[in-house]
C-alpha positions in Angstrom: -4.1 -2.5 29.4 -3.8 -0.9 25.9 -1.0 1.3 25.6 1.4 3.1 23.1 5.3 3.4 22.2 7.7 4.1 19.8 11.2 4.2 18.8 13.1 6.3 16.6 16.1 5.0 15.2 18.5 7.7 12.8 19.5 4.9 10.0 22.0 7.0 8.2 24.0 7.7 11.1 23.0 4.4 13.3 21.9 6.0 16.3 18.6 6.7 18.3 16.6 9.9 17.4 17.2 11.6 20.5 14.9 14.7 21.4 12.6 14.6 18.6 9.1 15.6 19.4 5.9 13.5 18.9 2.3 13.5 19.1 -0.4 11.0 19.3 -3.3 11.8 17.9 -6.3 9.6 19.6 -9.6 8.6 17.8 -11.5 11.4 19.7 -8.7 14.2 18.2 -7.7 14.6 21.5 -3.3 14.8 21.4 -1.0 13.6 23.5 2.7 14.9 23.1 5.9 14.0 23.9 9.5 14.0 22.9 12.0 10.5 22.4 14.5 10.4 25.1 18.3 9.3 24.9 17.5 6.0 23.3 15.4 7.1 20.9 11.9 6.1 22.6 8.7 7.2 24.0 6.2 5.4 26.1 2.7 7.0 26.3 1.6 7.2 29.8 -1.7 5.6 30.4 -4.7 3.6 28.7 -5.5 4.5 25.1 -8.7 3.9 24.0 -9.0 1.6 20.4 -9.4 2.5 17.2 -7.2 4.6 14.3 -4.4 6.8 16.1 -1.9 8.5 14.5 1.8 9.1 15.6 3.3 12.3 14.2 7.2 12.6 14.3 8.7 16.2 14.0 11.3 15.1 11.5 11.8 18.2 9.8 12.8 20.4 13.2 14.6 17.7 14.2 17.1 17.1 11.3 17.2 21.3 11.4 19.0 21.1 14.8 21.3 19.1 13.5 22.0 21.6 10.4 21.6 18.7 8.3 18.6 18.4 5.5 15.4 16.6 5.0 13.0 16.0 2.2 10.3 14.7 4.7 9.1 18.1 7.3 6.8 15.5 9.0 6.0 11.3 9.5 2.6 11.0 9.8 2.3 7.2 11.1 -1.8 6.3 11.4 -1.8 2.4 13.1 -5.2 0.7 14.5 -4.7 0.1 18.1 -6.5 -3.2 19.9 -7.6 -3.2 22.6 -6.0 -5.1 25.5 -2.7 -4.9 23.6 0.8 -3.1 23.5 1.4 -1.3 20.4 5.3 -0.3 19.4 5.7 1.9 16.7 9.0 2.1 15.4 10.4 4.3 13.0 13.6 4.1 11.2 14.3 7.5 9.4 17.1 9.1 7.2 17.0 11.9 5.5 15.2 10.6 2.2 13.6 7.7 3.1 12.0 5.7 6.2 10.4 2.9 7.2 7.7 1.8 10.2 7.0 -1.6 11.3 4.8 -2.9 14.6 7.8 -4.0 16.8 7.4 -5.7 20.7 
């Protein structure tokens, strides 16, 4: 099965990205939307088909809630998904800066 998550990880303060929304964006344009729970994370239900997708993080409303700023309103995170495989998408965010790797 080919399939999707990510993590969100708030590196200035060392905690999970709780309630931030996200979209996956599938090779057809077709989205998929969701928002990271407690721990930071979202699994996307079901198959994805392969090819370029693109994860987009809501960064700006997100840091908004929390009254604190952000020089990046959006992560735009495009990743070529195999198929047959589990892609993880992890992001590690502060206000100024971030960083994505393909995690497990």
């Amino acid at each position: 099965m080919t399939t999707v998550s990510t993590h969100v990880l708030d590196a200035a303060l060392g905690r999970p990205a709780a309630g931030m929304a996200v979209i996956l964006t599938l090779p057809d344009d077709s989205a998929r939307t969701a928002t990271t729970d407690a721990d930071g994370r979202v699994r996307f239900e079901g198959e994805v088909p392969p090819g370029a997708h693109t994860l987009t993080f809501a960064t700006g409303p997100w840091f908004a809630e929390q009254d604190r700023q952000t020089f990046f309103p959006e992560v735009d995170i495009t990743f070529t998904v195999t198929a047959g495989e589990h892609h993880h998408v992890a992001l590690l965010l502060s206000p100024f800066s971030y960083t994505t790797y393909r995690g497990s």
